[in-house]
VODRENRO-33210 format. One line per field, with one value per residue (C-alpha): x, y, z; residue in one letter. Coordinates in Angstrom, 1 decimal. Each point is the difference from the previous one (the first is absolute). Layout:
<rs>
east	c(X  ...)
north	c(Y  ...)
up	c(Z  ...)
rest	c(A  ...)
</rs>
This chain:
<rs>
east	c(98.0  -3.4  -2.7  -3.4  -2.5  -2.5  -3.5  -1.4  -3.3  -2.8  -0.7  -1.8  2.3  3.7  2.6  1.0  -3.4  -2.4  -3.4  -2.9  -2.5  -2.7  0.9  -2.0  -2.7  3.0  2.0  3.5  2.8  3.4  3.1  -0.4  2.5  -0.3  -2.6  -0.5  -2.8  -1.8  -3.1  -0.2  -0.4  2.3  1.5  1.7  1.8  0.0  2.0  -1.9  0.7  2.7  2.4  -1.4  -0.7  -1.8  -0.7  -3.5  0.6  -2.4  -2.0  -2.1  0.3  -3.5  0.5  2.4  -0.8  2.4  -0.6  0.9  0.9)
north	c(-115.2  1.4  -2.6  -0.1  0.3  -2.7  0.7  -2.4  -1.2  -0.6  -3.7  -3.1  -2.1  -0.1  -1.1  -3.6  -0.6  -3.0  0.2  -0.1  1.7  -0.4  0.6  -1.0  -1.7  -2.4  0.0  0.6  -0.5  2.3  2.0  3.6  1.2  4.3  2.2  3.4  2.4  1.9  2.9  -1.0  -3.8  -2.8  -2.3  -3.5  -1.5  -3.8  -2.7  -3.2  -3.2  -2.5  -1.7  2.8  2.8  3.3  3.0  2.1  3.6  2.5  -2.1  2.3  -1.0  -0.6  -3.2  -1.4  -2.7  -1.3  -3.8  -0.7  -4.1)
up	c(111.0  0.5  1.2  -0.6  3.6  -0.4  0.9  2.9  -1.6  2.7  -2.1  2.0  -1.6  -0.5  -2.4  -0.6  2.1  -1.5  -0.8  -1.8  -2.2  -3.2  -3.0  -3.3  2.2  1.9  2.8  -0.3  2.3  0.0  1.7  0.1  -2.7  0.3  1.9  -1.1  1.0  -3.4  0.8  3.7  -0.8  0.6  -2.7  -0.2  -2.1  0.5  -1.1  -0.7  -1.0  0.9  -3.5  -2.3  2.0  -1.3  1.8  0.6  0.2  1.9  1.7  2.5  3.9  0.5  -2.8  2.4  2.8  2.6  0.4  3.5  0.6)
rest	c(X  X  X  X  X  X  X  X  X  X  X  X  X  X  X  X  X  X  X  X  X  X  X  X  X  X  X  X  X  X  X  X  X  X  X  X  X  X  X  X  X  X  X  X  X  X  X  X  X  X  X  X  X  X  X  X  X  X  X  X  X  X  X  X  X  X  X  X  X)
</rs>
């Protein structure tokens, strides 16, 4: 079987992490869901939502704040 080498992204946040960002003028809270780096940039996509949960793709890393308690 022939495996594929996974590139190790230089991201601020990691997967399954919780936070924040803006979207549509209000702040959401998810799980990071996949990160994946396009032109130099770094990408999330976030799971929101708790019952009925939706997911925003390619949310750029300077959108995102970590809430510390």
């Amino acid at each position: 079987m022939f495996f594929k080498k996974k590139n190790k992204l230089n991201s601020k946040f990691q997967k399954n992490e919780f936070v924040s960002f803006h979207l549509d003028g209000d702040l959401k809270h998810g799980v990071i869901n996949n990160i994946k780096e396009l032109n130099g940039n770094i990408y999330y996509d976030i799971k929101v939502g708790g019952e009925a949960t939706w997911l925003a793709k390619d949310i750029s890393e300077d959108k995102i704040l970590k809430i510390e308690k």
